[in-house]
C-alpha positions as CSV (number, residue, x, y, z in Angstrom):
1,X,0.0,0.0,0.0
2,X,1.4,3.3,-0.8
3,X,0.4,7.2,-0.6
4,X,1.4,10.2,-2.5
5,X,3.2,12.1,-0.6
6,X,2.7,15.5,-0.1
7,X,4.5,17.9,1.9
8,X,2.6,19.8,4.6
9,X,1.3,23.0,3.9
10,X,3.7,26.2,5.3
11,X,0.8,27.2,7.9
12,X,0.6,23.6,9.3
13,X,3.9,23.1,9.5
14,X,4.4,26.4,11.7
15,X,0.9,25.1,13.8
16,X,2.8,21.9,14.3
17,X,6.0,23.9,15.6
18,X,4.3,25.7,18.0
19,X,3.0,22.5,19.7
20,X,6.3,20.6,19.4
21,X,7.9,23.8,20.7
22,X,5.5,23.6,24.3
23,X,5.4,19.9,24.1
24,X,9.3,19.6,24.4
25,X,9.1,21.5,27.5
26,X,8.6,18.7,29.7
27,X,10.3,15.7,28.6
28,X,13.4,18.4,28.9
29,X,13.0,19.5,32.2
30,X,12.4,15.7,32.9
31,X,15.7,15.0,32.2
32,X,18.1,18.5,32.3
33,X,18.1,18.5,36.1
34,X,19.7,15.1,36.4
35,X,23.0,16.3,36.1
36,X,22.5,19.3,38.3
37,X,21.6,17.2,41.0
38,X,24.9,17.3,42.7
39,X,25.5,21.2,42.1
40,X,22.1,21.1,44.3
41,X,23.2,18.9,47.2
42,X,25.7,22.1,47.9
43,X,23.7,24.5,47.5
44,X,21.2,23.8,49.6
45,X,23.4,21.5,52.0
46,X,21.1,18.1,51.1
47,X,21.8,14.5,51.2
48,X,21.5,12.6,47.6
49,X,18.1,11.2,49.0
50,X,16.9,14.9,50.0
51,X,17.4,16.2,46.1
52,X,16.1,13.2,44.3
53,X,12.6,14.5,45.5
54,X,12.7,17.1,42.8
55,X,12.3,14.2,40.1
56,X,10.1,12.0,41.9
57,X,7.8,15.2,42.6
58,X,8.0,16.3,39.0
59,X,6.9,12.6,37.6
60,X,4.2,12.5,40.2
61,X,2.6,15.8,38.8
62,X,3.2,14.7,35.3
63,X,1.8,11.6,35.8
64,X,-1.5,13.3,37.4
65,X,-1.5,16.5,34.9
66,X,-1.2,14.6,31.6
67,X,-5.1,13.1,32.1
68,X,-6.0,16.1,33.9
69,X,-5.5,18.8,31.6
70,X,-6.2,16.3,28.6
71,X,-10.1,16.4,30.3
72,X,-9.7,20.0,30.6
73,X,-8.7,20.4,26.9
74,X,-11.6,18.2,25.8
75,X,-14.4,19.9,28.2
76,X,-13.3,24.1,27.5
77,X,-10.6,24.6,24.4
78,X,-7.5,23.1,23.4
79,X,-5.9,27.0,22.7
80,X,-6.9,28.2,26.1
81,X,-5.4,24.8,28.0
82,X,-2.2,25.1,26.1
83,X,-2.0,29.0,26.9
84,X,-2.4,28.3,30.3
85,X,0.4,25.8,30.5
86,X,3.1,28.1,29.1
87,X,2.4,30.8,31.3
88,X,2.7,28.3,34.5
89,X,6.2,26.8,32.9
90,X,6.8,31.0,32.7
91,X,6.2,31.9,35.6
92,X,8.0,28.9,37.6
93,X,11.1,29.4,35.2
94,X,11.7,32.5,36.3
95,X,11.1,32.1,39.9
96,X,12.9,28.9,40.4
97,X,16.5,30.0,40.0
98,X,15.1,32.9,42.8
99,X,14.3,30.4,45.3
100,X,15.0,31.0,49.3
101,X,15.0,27.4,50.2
102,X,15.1,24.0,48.9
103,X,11.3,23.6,49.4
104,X,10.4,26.8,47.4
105,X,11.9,25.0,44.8
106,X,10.0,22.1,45.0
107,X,7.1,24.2,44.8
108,X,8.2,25.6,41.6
109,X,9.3,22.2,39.7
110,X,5.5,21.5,40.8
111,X,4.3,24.4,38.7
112,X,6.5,23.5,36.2
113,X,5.5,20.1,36.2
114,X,1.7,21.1,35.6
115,X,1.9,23.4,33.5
116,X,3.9,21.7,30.7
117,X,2.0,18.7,31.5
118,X,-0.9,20.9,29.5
119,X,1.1,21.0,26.5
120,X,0.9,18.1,25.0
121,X,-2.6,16.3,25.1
122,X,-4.1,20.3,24.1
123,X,-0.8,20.4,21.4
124,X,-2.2,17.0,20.2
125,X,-5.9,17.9,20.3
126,X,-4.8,20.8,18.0
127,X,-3.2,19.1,15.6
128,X,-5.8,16.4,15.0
129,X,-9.0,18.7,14.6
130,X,-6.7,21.3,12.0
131,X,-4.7,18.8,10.1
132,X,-6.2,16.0,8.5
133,X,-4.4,14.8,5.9
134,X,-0.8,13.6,6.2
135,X,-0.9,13.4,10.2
136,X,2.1,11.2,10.1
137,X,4.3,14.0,8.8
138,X,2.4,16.3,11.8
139,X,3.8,13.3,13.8
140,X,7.0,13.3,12.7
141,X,7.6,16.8,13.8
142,X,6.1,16.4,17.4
143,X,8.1,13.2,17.6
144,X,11.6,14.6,17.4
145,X,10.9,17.3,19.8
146,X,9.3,15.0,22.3
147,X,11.3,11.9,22.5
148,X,14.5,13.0,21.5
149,X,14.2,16.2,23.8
150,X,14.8,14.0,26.7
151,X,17.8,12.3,25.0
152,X,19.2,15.9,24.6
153,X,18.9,16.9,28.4
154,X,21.5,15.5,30.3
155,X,24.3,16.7,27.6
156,X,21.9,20.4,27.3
157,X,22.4,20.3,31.0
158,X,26.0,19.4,31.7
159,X,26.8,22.2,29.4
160,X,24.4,25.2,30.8
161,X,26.4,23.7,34.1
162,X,29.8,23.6,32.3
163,X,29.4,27.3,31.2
164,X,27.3,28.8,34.2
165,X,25.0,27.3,37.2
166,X,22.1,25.3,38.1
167,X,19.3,28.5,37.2
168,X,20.3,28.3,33.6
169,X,18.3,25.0,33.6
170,X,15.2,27.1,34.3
171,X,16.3,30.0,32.4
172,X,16.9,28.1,29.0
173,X,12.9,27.3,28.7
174,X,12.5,30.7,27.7
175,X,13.6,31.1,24.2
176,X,11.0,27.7,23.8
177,X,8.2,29.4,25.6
178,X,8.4,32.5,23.6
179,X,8.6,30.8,20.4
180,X,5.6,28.8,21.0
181,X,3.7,31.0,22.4
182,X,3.8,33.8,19.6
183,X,3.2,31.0,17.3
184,X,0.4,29.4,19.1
185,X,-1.4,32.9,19.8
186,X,-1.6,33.5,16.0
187,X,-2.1,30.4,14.6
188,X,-4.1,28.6,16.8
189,X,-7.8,28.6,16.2
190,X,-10.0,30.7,18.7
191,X,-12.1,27.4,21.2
192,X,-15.5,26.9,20.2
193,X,-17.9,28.1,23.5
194,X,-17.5,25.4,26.2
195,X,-20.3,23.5,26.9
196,X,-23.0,24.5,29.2
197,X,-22.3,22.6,32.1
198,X,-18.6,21.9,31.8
199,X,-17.4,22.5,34.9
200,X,-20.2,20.3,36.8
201,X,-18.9,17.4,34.2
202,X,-15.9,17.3,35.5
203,X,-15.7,14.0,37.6
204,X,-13.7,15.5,40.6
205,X,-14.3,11.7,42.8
206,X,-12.2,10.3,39.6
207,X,-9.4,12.5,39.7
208,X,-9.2,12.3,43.9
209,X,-9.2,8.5,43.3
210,X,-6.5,8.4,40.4
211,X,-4.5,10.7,42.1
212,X,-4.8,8.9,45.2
213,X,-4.2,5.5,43.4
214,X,-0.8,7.4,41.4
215,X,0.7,8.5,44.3
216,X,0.7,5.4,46.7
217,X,2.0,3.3,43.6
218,X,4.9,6.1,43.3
219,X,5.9,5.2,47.6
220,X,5.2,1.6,46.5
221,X,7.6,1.5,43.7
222,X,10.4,4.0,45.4
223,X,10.4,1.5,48.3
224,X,11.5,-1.4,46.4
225,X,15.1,0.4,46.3
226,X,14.5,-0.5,50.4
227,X,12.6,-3.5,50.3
228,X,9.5,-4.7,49.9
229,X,6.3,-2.9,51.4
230,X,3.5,-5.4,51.6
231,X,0.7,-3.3,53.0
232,X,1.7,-0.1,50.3
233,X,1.2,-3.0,47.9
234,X,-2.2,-3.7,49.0
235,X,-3.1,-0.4,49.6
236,X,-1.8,0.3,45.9
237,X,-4.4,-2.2,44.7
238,X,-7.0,-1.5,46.4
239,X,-7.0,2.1,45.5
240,X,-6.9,0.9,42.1
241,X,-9.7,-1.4,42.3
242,X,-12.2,1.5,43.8
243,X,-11.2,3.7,41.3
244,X,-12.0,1.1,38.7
245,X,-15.6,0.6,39.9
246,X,-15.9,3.8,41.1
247,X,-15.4,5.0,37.3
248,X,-17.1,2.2,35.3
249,X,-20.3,3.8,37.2
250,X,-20.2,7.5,36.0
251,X,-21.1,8.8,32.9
252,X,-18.5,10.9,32.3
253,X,-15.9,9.2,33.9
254,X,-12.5,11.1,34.2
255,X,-10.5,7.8,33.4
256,X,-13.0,6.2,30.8
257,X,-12.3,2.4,31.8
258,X,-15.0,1.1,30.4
259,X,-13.6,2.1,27.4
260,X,-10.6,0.6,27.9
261,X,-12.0,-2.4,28.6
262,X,-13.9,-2.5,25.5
263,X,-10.9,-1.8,23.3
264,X,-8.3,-3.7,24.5
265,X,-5.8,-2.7,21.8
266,X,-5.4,1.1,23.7
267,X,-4.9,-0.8,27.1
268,X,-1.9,-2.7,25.6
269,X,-0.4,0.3,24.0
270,X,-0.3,2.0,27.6
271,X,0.4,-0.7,29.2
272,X,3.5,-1.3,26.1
273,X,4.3,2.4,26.5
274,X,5.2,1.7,30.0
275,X,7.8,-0.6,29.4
276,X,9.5,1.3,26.3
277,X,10.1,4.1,28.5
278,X,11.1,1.9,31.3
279,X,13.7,0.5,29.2
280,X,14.9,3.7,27.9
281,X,14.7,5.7,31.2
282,X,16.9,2.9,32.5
283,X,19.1,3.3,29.9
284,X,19.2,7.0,30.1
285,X,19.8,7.6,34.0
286,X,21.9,4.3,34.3
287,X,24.6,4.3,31.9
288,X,25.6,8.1,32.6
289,X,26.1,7.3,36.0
290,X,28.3,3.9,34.8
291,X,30.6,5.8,32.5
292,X,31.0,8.2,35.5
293,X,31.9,5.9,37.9
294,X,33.1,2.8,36.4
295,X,35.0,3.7,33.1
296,X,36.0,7.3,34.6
297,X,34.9,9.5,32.0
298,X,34.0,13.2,33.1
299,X,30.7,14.8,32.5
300,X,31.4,16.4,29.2
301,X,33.1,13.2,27.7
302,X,29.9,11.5,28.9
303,X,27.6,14.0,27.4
304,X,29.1,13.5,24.2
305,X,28.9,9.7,24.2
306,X,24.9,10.0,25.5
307,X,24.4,12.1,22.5
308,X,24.6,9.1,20.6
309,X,21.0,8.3,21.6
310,X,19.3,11.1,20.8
311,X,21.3,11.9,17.2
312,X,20.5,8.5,15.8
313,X,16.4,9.2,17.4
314,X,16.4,12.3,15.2
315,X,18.1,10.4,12.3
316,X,15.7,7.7,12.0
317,X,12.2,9.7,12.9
318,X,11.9,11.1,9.4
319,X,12.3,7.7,7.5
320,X,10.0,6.3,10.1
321,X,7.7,8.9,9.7
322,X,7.1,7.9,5.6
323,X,7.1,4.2,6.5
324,X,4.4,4.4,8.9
325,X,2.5,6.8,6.2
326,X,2.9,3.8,3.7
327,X,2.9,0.9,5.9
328,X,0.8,2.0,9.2
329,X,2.8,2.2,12.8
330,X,3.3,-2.4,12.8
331,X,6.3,-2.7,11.1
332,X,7.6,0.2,12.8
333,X,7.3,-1.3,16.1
334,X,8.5,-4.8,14.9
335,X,12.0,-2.9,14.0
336,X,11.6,-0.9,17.1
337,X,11.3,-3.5,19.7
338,X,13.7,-6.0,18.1
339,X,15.8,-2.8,18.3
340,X,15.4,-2.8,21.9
341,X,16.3,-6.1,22.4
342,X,19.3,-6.3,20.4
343,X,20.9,-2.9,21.9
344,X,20.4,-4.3,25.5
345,X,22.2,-7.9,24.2
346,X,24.7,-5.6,22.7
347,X,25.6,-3.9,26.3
348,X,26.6,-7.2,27.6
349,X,29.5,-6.6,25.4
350,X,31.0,-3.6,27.6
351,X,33.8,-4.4,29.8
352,X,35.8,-2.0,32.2
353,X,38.2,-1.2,29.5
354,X,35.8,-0.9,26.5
355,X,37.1,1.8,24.1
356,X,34.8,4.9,23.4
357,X,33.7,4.3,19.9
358,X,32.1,0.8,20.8
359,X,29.7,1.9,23.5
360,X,29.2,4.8,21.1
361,X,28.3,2.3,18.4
362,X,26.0,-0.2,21.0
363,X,24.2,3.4,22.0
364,X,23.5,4.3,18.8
365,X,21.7,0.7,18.5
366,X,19.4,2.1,21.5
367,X,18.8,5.2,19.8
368,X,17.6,4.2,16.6
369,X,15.1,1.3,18.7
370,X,14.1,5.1,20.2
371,X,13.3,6.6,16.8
372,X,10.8,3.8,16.3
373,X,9.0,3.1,19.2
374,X,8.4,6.8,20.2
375,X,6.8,7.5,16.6
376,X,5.2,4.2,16.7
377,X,3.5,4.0,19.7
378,X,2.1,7.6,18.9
379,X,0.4,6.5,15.4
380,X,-0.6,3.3,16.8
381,X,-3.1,5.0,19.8
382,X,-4.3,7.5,17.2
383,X,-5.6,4.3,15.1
384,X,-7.9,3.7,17.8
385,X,-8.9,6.6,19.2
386,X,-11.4,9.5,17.7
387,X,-11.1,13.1,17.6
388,X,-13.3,13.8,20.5
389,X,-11.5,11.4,22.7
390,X,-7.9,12.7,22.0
391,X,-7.5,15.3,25.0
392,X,-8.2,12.4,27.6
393,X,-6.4,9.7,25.5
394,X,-3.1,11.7,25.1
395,X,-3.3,12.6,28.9
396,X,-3.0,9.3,29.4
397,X,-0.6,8.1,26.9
398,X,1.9,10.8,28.6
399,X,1.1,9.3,32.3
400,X,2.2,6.1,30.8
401,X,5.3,7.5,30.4
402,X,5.6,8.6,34.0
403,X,4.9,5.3,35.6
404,X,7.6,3.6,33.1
405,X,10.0,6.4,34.2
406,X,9.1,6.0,38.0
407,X,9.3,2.1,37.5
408,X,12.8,2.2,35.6
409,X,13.9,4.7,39.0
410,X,13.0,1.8,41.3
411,X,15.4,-0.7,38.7
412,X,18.3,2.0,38.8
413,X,18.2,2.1,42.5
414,X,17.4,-1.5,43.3
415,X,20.7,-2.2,41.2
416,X,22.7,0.9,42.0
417,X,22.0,1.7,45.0
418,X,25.1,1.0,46.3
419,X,27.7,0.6,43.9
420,X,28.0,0.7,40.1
421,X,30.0,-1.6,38.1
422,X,30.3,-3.7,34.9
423,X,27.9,-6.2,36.3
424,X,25.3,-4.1,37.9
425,X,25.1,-3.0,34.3
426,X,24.8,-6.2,32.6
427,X,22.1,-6.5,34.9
428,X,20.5,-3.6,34.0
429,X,21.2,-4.7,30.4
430,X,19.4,-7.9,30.6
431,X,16.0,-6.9,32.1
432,X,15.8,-3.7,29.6
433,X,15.9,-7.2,26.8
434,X,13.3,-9.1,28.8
435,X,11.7,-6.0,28.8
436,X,12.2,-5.4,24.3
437,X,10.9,-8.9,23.8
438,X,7.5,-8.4,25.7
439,X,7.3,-5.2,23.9
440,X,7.5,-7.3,20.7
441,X,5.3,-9.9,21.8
442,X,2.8,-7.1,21.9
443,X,3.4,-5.5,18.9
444,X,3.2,-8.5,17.0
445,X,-0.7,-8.9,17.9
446,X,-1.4,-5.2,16.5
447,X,-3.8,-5.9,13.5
448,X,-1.6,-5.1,10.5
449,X,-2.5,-2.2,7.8
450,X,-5.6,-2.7,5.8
């Protein structure tokens, strides 16, 4: 099956900047402060433990927002939602690097956290009302500045640290804010009027319960590094299993779970979109800190090798991009997942000694399985989903990126908590390739292009 393929028009193509402009915002921030953590520690005279709360809290939010603001983009205007956000990522940008006290800057990150966390289901929502034709290219856009933006933060960050302090992390969203923002106030189109009502629709009991149930499966998980927790296990459950029958009741539920459990082929890609960015998070915290500590590289010479990742992501988006046009997002993922499996196989391969250019090499592996899932995974919910139920549906696709990224932080510490070496590595590399071949397991049952 193939397509003509026509380039998208000059107006789209600046609509579609705008939202990949916003929608790079947090994936960014996810990742930028990572190396600043240390710098941190001094400042504000914490232990390691202390400062890690600044991620945690950030995934946390995310993983709350993305659903949150998705309903909110849905119920009163995808413009105004994605306004909103940028001026909350504004506003805590600027006041973070001001901040008296370790907790105000908590506070901030929170801020931050929400308010990018509007950016992409309303950026999404966008896109698919205005542009109906060619949304693969559309995709192809947002999909470099999303995925790869997080591949770009730890070396963006070591070198904002390299060339100043920890406030340029904050102060660097603003040439990204303003961008977007101009373009999004002109392009955009103006919301149609909510509908009367709105506000009374929201299901307020839903998002209590699912940000009940997030937040005791974020202790449960950040635990593990400690030890088991039976009764923040069963409490994680039951939590779950309330706001399951508690939401299969309403009309408008805020997490739609009877539609998920009517179309079982969303449910896998969340549940699939979990452990891709488990893998990769795993991949992305964990080997840093092993070229640091075990090979003895210094933070610039480590940047440098990370950016092999996120090159090889941008590299390969494009040709995915056409493939998936052509071919629909299956064989994508089939090449994708594999990927994954054969770049974790490939890690085992790293010794102590292991010259630069082979890890290079066995990371680029990693960032090309990136390129694929991340575009992949995106097309393949948007096969299954309609219009109206994109706000909601991205919310959620982003929050299953959140719990893979709080569950790969529970691997990282579980295996590094103490010490890093070659082996603690292999370790790490063998469960991200248990973790590739489930992935393809579950692509393989995707029903192929018609």
């Amino acid at each position: 099956m193939t397509h003509q393929s026509t380039p998208l028009k000059t107006k789209e193509t600046l609509l579609v900047t705008a939202v990949a402009l916003g929608i790079l915002l947090n994936p960014l921030n996810t990742t930028m402060i990572s190396v600043a953590l240390v710098r941190l520690q001094e400042e504000f005279h914490l232990t390691f433990a202390d400062v890690t709360w600044l991620i945690s809290t950030y995934y946390l939010v995310s993983a709350i927002g993305q659903p949150l603001l998705g309903k909110w983009s849905d119920l009163f205007g995808c413009k105004k939602v994605f306004m909103i956000g940028l001026l909350l990522v504004t506003v805590s940008s600027a006041l973070a690097p001001l901040s008296p006290s370790f907790g105000w800057l908590i506070g901030f990150r929170i801020i931050q956290a929400f308010g990018s966390s509007a950016l992409f289901p309303a950026g999404m929502g966008i896109i698919r009302n205005r542009i109906t034709a060619h949304q693969a290219k559309a995709l192809v856009i947002i999909s470099i500045f999303s995925s790869t933006s997080a591949a770009f933060g730890p070396s963006l960050g070591g070198l904002l640290l390299h060339y100043g302090d920890w406030p340029l992390i904050f102060l660097c969203n603003f040439p990204f804010i303003i961008a977007s923002f101009l373009l999004a106030w002109r392009l955009f189109p103006s919301d149609p009027k909510p509908s009367p009502g709105g506000k009374a629709r929201m299901d307020w009991g839903g998002v209590a319960l699912f940000s009940a149930a997030i937040f005791v499966w974020l202790l449960f998980f950040l635990e593990l590094a400690e030890g088991f927790s039976p009764w923040l296990l069963v409490l994680s459950a039951a939590l779950s299993l309330v706001l399951y029958r508690y939401e299969l009741d309403r009309s408008e539920p805020f997490i739609n779970v009877g539609f998920l459990k009517k179309n079982m082929n969303v449910t896998l890609i969340y549940a699939q979109y979990i452990l891709t960015n488990m893998a990769f998070y795993s991949i992305m915290f964990g080997v840093p800190s092993y070229l640091q500590q075990a090979q003895g590289m210094d933070p610039q010479k480590t940047g440098l090798v990370m950016l092999s990742i996120a090159g090889f992501s941008v590299l390969v988006t494009p040709i995915v991009g056409r493939w998936i046009e052509r071919s629909g997002s299956r064989p994508s993922l089939i090449v994708g997942t594999a990927s994954v499996v054969a770049g974790s196989m490939l890690m085992l391969i790293i010794r102590d000694q292991t010259s630069v250019v082979v890890i290079f090499l066995v990371l680029c592996v990693l960032g090309i399985a990136n390129g694929f899932n991340n575009l992949g995974m995106q097309t393949a919910l948007y096969d299954f989903v309609s219009k109206e139920e994109t706000g909601i549906a991205s919310g959620l696709f982003m929050t299953s990126r959140f719990i893979g990224t709080i569950l790969s932080s529970s691997l990282l510490a579980a295996l590094f908590g103490q010490t890093i070496t070659t082996g603690n590595m292999h370790s790490m590399a063998w469960v991200c390739a248990a973790l590739g071949l489930v992935m393809f397991v579950l692509t393989l049952r995707l029903p192929r292009a018609a």
